[in-house]
Backbone of each chain as ProteinMPNN parsed JSONL, in Angstrom:
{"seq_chain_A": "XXXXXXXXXXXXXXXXXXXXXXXXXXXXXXXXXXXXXXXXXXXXXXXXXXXXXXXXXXXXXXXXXXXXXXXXXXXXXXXXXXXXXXXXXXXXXXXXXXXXXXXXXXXXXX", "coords_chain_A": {"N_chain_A": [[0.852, -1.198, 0.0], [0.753, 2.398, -0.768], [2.112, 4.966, 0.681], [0.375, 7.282, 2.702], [0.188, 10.916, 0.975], [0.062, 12.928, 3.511], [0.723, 11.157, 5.722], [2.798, 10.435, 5.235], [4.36, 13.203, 5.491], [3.655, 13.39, 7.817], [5.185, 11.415, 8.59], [7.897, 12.61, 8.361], [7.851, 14.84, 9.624], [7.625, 13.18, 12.401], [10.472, 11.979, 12.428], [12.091, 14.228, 12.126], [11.717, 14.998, 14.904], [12.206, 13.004, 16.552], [15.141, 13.399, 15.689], [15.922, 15.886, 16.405], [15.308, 15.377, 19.153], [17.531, 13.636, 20.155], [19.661, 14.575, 19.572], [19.762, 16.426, 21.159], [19.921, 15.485, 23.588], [22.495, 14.164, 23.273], [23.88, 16.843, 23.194], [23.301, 17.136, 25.898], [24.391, 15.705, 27.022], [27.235, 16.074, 26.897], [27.644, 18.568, 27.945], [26.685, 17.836, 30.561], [28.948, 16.403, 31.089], [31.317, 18.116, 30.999], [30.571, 20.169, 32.758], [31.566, 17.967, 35.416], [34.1, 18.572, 34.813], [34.799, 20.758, 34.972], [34.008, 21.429, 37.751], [35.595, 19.531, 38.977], [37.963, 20.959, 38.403], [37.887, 23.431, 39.866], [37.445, 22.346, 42.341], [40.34, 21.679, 42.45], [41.809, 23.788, 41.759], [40.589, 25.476, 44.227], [42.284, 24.335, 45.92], [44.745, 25.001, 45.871], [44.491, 27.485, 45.993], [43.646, 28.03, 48.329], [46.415, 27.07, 49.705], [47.71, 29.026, 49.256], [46.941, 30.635, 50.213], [47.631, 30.42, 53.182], [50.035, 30.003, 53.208], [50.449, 32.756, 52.739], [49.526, 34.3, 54.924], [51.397, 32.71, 56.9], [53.771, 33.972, 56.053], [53.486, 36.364, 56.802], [52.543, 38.303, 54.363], [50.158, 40.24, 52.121], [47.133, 39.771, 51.928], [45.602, 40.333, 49.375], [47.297, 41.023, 46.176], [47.705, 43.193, 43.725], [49.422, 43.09, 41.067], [49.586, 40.791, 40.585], [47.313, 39.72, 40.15], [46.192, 41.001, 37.752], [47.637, 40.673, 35.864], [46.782, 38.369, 35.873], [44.499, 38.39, 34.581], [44.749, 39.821, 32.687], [45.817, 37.751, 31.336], [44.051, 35.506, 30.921], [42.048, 37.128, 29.661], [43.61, 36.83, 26.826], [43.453, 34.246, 26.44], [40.743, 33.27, 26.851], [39.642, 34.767, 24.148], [41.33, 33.156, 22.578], [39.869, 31.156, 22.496], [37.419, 31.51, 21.761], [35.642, 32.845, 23.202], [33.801, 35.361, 25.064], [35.647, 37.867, 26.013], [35.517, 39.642, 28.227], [33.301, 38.4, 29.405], [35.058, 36.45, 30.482], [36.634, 38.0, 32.246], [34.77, 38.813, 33.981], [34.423, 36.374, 35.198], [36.429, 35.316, 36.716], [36.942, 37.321, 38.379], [34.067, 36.476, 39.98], [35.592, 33.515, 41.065], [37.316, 34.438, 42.409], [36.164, 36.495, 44.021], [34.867, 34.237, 45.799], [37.642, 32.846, 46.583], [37.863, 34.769, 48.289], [36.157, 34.554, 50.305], [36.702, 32.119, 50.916], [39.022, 32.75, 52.916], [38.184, 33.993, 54.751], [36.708, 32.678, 55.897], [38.106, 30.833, 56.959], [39.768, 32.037, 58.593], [38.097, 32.947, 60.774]], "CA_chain_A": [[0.0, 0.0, 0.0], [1.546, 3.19, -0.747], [2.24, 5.557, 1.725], [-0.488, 8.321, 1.574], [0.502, 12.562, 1.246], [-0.101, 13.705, 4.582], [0.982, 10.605, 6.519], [4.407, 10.829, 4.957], [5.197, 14.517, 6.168], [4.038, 13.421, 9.294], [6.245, 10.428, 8.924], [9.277, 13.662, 8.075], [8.249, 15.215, 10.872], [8.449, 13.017, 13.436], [11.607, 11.62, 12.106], [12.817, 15.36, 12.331], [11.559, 15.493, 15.985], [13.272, 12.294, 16.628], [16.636, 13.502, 15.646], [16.254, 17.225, 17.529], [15.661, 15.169, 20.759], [18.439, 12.881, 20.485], [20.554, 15.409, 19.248], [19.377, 17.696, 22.573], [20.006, 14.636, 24.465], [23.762, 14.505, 23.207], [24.729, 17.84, 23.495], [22.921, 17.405, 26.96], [25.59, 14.325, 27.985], [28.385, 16.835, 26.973], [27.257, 19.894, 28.702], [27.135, 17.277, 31.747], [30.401, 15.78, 31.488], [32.137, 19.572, 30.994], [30.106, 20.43, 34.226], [31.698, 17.241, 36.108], [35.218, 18.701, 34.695], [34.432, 22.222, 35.716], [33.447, 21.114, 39.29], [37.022, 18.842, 39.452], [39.242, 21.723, 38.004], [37.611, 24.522, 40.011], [38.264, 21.856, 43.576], [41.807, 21.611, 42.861], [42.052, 25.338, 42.189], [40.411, 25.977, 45.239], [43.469, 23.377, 47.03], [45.975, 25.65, 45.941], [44.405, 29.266, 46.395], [43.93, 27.832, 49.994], [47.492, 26.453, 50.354], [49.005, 30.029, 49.075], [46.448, 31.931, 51.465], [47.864, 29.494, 54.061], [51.277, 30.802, 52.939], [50.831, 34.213, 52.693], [49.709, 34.241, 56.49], [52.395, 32.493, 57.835], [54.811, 34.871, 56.223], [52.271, 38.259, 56.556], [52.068, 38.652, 53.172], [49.199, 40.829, 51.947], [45.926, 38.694, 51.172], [45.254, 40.74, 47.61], [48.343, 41.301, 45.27], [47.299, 43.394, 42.28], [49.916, 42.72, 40.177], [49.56, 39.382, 40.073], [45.562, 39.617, 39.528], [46.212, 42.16, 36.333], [48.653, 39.308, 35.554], [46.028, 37.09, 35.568], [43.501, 39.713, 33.926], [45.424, 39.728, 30.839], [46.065, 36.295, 30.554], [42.461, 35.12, 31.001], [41.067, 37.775, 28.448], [43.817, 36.193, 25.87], [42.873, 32.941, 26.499], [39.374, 33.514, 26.013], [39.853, 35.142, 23.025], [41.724, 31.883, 21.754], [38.851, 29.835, 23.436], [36.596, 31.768, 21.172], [34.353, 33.496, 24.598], [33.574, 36.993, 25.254], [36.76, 38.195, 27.336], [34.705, 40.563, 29.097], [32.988, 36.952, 30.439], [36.209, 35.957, 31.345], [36.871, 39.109, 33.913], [33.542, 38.688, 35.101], [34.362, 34.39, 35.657], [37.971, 35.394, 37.361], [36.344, 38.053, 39.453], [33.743, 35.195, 40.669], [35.903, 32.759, 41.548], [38.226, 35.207, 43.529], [35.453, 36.673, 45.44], [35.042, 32.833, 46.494], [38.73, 32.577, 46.982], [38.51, 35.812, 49.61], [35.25, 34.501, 51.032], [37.151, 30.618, 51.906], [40.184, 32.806, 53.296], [37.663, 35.166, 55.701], [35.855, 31.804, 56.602], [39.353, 30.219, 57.817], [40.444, 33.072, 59.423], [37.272, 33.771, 61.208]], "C_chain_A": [[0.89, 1.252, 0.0], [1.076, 4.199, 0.329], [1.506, 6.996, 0.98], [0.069, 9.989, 2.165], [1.184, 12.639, 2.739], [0.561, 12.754, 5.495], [2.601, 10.82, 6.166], [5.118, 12.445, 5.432], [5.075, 14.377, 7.59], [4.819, 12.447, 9.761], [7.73, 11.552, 9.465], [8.885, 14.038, 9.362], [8.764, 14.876, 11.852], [9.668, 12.251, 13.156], [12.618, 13.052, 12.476], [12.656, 15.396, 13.96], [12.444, 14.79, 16.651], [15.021, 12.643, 17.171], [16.998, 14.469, 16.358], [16.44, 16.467, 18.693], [17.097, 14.641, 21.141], [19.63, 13.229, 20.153], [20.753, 16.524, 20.705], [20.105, 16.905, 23.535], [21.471, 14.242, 24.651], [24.351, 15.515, 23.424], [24.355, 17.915, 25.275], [23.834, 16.622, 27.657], [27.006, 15.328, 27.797], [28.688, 17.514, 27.939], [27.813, 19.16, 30.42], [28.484, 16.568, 32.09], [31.269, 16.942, 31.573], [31.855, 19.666, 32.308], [31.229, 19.548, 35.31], [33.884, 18.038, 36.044], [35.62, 19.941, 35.446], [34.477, 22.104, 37.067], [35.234, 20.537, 39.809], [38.096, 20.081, 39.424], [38.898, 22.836, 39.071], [38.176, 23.759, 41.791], [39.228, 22.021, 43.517], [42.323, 22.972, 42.833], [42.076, 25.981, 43.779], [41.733, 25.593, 46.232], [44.195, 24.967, 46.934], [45.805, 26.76, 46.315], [44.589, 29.04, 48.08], [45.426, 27.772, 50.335], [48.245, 28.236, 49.986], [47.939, 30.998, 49.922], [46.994, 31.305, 52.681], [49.492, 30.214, 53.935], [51.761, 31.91, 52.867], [50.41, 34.676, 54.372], [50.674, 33.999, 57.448], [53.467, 33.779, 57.548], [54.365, 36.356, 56.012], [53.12, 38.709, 55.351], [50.451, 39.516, 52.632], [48.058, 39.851, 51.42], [45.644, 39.282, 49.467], [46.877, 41.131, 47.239], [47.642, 41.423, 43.947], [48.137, 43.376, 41.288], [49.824, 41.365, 39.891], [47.862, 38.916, 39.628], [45.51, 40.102, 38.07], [47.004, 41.276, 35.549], [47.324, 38.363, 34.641], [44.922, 37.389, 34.806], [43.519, 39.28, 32.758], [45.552, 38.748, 30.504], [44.827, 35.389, 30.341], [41.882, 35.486, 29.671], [42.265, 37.102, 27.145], [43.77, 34.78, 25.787], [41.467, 32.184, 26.166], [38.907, 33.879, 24.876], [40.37, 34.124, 21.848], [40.498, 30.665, 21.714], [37.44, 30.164, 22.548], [35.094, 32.348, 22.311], [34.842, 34.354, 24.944], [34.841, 37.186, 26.679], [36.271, 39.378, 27.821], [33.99, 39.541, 30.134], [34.053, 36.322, 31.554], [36.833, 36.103, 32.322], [36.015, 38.325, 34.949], [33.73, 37.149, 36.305], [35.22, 34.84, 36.904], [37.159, 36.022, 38.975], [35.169, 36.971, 40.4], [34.469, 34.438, 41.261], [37.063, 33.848, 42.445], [37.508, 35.624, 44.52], [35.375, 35.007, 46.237], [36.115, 32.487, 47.291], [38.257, 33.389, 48.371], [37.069, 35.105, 50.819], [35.763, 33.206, 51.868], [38.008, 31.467, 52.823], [39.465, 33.389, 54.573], [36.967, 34.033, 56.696], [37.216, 31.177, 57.759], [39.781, 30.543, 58.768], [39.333, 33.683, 60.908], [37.025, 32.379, 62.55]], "O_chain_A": [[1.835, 1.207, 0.788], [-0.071, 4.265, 0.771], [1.63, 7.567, -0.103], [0.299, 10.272, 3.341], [2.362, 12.483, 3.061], [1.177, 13.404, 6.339], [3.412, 11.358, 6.92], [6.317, 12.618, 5.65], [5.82, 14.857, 8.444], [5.194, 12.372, 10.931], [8.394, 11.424, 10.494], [9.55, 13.588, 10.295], [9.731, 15.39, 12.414], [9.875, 11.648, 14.209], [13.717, 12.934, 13.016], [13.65, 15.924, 14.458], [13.353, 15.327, 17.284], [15.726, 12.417, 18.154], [18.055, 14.416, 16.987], [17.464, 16.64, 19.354], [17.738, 15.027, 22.118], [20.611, 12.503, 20.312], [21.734, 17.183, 21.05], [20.881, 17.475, 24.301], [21.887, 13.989, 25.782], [25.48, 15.373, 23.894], [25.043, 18.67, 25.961], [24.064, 16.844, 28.846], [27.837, 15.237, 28.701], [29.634, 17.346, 28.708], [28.709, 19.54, 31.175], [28.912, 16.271, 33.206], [32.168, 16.749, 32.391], [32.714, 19.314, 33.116], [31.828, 20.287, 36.091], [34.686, 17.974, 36.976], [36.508, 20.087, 36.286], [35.206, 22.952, 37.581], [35.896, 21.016, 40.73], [38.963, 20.184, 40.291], [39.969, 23.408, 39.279], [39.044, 24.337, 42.446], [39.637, 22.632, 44.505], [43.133, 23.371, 43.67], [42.947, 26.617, 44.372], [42.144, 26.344, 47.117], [44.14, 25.848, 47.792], [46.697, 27.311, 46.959], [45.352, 29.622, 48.851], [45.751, 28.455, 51.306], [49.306, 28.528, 50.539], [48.301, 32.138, 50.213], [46.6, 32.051, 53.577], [49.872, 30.983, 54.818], [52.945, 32.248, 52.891], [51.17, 35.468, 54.928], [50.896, 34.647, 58.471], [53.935, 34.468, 58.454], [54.805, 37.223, 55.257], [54.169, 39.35, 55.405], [49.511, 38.9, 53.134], [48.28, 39.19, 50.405], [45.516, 38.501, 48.523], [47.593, 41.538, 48.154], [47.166, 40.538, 43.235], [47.549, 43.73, 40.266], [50.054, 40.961, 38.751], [47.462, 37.974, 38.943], [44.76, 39.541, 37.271], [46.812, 41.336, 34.335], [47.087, 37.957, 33.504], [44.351, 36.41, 34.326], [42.754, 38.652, 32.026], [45.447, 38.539, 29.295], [44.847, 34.542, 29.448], [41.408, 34.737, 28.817], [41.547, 36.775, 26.2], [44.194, 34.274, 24.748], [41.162, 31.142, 25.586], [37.833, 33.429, 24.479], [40.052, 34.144, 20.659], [40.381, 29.634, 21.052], [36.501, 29.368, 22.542], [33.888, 32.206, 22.108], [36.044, 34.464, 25.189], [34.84, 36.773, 27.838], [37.086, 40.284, 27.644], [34.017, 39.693, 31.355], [34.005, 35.936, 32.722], [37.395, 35.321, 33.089], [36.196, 37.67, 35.975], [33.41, 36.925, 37.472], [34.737, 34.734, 38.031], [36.926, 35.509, 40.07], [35.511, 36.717, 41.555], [34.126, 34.468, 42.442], [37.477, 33.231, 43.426], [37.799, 35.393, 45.694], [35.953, 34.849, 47.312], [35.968, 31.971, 48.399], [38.256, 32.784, 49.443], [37.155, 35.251, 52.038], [35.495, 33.041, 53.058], [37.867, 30.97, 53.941], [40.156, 33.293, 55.588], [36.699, 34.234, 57.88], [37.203, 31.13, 58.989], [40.163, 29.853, 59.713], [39.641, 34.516, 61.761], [36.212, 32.537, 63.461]]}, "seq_chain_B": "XXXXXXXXXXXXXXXXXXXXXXXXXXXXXXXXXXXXXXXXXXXXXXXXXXXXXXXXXXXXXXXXXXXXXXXXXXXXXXXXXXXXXXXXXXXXXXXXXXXXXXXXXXXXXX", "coords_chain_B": {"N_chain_B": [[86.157, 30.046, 59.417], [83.687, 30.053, 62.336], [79.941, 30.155, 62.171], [78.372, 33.221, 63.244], [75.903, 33.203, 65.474], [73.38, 35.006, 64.946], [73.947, 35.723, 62.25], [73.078, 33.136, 61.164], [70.651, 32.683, 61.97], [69.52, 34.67, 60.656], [70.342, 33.533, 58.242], [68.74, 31.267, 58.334], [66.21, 32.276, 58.071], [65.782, 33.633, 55.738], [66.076, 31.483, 53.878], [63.666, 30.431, 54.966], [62.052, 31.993, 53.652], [62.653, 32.313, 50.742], [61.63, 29.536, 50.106], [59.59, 29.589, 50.748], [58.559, 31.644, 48.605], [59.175, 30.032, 46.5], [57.685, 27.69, 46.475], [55.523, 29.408, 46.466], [55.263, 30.458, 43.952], [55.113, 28.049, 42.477], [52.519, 26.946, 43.036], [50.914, 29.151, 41.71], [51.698, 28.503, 39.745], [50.404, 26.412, 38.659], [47.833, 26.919, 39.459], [47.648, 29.131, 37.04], [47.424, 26.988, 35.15], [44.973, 25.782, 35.729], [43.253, 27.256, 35.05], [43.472, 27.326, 32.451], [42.308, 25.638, 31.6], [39.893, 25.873, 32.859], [38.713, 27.884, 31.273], [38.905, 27.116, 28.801], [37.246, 24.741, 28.69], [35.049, 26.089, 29.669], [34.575, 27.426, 26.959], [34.104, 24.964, 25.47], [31.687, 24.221, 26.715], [30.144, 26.3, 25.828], [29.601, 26.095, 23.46], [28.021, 23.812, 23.24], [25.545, 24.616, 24.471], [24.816, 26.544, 22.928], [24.244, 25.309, 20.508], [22.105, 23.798, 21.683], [20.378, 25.752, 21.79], [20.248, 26.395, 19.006], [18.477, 24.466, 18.559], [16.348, 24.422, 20.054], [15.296, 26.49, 19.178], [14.458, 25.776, 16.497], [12.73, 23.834, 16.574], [10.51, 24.821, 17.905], [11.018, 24.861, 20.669], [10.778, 25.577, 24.344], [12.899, 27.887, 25.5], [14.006, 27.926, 28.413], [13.799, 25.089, 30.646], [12.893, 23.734, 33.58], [12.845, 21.511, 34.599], [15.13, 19.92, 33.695], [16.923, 21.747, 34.363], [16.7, 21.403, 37.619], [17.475, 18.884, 37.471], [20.338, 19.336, 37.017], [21.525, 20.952, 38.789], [21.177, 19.546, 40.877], [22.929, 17.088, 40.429], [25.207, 18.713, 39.878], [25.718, 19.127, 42.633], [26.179, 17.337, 44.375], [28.209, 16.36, 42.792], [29.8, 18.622, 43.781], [30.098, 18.239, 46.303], [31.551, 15.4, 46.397], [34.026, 16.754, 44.888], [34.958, 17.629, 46.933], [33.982, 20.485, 47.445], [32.446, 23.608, 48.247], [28.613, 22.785, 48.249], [26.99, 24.84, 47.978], [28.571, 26.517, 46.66], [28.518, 25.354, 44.653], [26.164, 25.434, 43.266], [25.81, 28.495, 42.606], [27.804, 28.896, 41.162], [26.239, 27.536, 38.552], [24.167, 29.081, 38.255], [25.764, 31.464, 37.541], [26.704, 30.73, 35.32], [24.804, 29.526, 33.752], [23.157, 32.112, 33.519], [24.822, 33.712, 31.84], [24.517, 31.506, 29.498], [21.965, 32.008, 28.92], [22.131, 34.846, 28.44], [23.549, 35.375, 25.953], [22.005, 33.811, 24.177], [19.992, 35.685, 24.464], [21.489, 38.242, 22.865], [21.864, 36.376, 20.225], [19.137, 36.119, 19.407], [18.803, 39.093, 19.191]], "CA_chain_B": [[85.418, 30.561, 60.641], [82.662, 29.848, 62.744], [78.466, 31.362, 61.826], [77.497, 33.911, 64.728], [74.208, 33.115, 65.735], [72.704, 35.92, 64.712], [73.919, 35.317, 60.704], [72.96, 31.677, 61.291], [69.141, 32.909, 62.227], [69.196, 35.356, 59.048], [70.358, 32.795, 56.878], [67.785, 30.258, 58.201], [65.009, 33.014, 57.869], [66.508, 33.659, 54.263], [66.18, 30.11, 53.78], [62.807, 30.061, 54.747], [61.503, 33.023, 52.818], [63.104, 31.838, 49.129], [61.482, 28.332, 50.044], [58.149, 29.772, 50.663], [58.549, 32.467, 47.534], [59.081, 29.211, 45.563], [56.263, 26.793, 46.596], [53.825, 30.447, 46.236], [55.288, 30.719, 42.464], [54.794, 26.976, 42.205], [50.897, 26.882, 43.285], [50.506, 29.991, 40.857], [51.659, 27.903, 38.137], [48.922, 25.33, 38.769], [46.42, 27.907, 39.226], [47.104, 29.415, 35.907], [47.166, 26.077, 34.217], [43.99, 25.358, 35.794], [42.859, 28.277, 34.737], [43.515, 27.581, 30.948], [41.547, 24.146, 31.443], [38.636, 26.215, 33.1], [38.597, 29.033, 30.26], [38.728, 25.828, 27.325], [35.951, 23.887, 29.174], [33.754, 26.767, 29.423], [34.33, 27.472, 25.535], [33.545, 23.974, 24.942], [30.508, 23.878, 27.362], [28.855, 27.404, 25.233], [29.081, 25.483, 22.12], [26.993, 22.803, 23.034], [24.613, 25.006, 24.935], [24.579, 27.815, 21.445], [23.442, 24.109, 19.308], [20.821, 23.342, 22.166], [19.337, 26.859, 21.879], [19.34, 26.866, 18.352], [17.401, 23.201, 18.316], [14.823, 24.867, 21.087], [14.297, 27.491, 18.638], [14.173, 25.698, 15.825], [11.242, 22.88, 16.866], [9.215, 25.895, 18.831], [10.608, 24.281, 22.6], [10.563, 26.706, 25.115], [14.081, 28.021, 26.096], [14.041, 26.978, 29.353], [13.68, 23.849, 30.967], [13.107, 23.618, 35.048], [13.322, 19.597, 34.895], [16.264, 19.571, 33.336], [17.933, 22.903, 35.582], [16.339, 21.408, 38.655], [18.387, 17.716, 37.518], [21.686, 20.005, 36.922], [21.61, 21.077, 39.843], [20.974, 18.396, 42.028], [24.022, 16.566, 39.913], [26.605, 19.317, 40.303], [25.577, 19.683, 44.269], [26.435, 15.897, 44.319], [29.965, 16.15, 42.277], [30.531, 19.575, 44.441], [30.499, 17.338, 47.71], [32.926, 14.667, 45.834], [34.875, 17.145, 44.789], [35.389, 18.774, 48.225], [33.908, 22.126, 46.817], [31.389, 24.052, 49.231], [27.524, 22.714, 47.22], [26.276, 26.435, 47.599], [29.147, 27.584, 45.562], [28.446, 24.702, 43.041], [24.835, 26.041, 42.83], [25.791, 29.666, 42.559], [28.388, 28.658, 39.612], [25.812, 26.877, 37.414], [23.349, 29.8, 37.846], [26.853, 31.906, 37.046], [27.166, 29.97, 34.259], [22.822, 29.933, 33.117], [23.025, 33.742, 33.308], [25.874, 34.099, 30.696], [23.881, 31.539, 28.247], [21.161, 33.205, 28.694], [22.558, 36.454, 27.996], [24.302, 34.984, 24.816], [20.963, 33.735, 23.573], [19.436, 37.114, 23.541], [22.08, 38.32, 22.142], [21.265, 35.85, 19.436], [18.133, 36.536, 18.904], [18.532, 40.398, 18.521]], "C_chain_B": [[83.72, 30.343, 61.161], [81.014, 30.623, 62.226], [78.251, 31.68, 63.013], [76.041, 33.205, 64.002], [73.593, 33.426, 65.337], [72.479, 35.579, 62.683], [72.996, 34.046, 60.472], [71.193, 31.823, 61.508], [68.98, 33.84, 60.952], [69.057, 34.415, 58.251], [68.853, 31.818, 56.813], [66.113, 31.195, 57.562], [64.751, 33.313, 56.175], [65.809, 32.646, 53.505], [64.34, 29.998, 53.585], [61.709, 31.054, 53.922], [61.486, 32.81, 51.096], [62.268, 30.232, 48.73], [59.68, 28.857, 50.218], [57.821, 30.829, 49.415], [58.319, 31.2, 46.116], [57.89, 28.735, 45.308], [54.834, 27.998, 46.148], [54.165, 30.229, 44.553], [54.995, 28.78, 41.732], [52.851, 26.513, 42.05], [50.135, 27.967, 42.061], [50.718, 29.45, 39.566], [50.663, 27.201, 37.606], [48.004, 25.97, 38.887], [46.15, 28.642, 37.885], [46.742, 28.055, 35.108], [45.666, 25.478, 34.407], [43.205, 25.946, 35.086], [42.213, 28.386, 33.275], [42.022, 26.065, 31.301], [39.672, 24.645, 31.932], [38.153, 27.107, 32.117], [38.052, 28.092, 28.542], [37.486, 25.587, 26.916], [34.696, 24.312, 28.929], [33.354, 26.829, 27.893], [33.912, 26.077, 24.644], [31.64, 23.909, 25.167], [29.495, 25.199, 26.141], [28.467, 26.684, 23.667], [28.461, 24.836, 21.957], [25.676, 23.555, 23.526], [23.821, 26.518, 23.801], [23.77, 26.613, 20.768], [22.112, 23.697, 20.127], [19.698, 24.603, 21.907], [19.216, 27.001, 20.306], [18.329, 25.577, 17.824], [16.532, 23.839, 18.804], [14.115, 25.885, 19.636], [13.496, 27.045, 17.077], [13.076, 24.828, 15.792], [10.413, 23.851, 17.885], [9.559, 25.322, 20.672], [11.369, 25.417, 23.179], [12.345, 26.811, 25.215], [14.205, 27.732, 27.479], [13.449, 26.32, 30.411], [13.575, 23.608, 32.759], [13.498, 22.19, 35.588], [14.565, 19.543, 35.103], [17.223, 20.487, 34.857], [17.523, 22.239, 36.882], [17.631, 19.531, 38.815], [19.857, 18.252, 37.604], [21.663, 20.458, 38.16], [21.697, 20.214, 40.847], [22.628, 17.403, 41.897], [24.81, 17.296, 40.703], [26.655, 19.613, 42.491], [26.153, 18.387, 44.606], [28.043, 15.985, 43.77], [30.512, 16.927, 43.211], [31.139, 18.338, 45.964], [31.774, 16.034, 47.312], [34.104, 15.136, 45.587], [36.006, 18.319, 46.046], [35.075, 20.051, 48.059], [32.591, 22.12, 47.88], [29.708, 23.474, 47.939], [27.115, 23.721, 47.367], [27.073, 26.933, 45.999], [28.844, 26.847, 44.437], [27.235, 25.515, 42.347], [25.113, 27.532, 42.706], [27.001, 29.668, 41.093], [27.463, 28.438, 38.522], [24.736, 28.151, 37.334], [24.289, 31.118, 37.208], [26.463, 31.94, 35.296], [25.741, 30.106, 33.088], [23.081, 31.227, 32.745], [23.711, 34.045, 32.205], [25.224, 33.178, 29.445], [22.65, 31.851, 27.732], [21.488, 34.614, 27.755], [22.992, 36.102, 26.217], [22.838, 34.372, 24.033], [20.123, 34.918, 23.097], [20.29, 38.011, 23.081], [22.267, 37.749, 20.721], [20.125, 35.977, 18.231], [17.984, 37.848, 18.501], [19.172, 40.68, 17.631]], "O_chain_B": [[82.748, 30.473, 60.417], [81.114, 31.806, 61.9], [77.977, 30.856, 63.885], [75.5, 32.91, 62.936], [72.729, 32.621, 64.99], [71.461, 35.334, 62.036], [72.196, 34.063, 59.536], [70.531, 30.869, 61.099], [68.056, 33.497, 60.215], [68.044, 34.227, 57.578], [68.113, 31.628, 55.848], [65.229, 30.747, 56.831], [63.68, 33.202, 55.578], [65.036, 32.926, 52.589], [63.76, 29.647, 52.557], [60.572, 30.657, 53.67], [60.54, 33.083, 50.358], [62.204, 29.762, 47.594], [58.753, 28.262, 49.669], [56.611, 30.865, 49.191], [57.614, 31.338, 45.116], [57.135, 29.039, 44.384], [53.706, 27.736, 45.733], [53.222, 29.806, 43.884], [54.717, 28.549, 40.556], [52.236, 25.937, 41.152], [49.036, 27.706, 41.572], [50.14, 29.772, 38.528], [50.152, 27.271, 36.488], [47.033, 25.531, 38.271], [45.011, 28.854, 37.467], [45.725, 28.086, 34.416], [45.139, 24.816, 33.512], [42.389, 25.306, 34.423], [41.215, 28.981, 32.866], [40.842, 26.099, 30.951], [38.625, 24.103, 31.577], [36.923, 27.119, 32.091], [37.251, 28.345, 27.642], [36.818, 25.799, 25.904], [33.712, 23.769, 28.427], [32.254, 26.469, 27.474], [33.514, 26.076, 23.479], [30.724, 23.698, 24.372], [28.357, 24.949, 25.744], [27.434, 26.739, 23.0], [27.971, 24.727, 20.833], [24.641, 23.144, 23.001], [22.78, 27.164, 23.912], [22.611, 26.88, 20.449], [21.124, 23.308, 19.504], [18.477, 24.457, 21.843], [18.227, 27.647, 19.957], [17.559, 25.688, 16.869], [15.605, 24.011, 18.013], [12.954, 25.97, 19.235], [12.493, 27.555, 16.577], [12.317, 25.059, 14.851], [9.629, 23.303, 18.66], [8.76, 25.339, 21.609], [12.309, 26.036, 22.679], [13.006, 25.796, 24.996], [14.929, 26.737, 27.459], [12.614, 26.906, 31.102], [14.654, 23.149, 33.133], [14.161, 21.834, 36.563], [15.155, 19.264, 36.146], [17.834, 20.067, 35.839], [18.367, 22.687, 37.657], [18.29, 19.159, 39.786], [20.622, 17.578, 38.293], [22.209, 19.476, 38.664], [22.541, 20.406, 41.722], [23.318, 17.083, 42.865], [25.17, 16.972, 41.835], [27.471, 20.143, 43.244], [26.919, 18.62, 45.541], [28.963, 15.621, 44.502], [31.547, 16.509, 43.731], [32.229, 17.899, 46.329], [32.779, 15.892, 48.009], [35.138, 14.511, 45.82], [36.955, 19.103, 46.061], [35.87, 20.872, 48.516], [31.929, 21.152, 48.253], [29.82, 23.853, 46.773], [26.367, 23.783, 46.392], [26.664, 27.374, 44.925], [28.84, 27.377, 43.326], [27.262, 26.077, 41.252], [23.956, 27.953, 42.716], [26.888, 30.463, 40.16], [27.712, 29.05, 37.484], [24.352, 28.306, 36.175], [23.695, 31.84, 36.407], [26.118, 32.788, 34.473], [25.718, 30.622, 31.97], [23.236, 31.448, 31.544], [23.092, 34.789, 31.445], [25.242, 33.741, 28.351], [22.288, 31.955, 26.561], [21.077, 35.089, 26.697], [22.525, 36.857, 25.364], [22.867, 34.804, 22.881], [19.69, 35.174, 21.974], [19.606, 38.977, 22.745], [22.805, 38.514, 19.921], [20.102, 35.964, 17.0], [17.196, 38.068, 17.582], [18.983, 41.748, 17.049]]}, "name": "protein", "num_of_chains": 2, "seq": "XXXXXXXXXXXXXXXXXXXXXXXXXXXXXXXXXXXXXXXXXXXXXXXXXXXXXXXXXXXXXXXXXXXXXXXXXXXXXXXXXXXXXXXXXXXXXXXXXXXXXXXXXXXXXXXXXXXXXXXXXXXXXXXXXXXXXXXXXXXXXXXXXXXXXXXXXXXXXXXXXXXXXXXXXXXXXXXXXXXXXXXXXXXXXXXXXXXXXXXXXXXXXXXXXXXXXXXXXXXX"}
């Protein structure tokens, strides 16, 4: 029996709907495995910001050093720029995770 | 000839100042390299989340999803605790993180 008009586009369709989900559903296993990488890289960060706020105490060292942030400024926004993401995002990220940094160091200290 | 005392407490202080200058420029190395791996990740993570927004737009599904954000969440609060990371800050990253593809979507669209 041949396949009639109307049933065949709605065959296309859901064949098209099909492939969006399971296409949604892949970029959705990515997204979550980046996340899981994100979460690991951002712990071990945290190790070390701790271990050099841990270090800059013992030898009263200043808790902020802006040369070494403007350091890190610049190297962020060209990195992002290679990474193909808005290096204006990239401040904003840095600046996040530093307030975090100063907020573990105030918790330690407190 | 013998070290006075006094030299002998410089040097050690010396000693321990060049040894803690090191280990800080050592931890800063690992913080930028993390750095690059968190800057990558993200540029990986917008690309899959630019192809999910333009599937949503292109089958009429809503831009966003509370199931899904309410499962992301619950996940990364779960890796945060594995990964030794505070779960607030995980949950205050991923809405970080929402806000910026957000923003980049209507940006998109206009």
């Amino acid at each position: 029996m041949p396949i009639r008009c109307s049933n065949r586009k709605d065959m296309l369709l859901t064949d098209a709907v099909t492939r969006a989900a399971q296409l949604l559903k892949e970029h959705r296993e990515s997204i979550d495995r980046l996340d899981a990488i994100l979460v690991y890289t951002l712990g071990e960060r945290f190790k070390h910001t701790q271990a050099v706020g841990e270090l800059k105490a013992e030898h009263d060292l200043p808790p902020s050093d802006p040369t070494r942030e403007a350091t890190q400024i610049a190297r962020l926004e060209h990195l992002a720029t290679e990474a193909n993401l808005d290096p204006e995002f990239a401040k904003k990220f840095l600046n996040f995770i530093i307030d975090e940094v100063i907020r573990h160091h105030k918790k330690h200290q407190s």
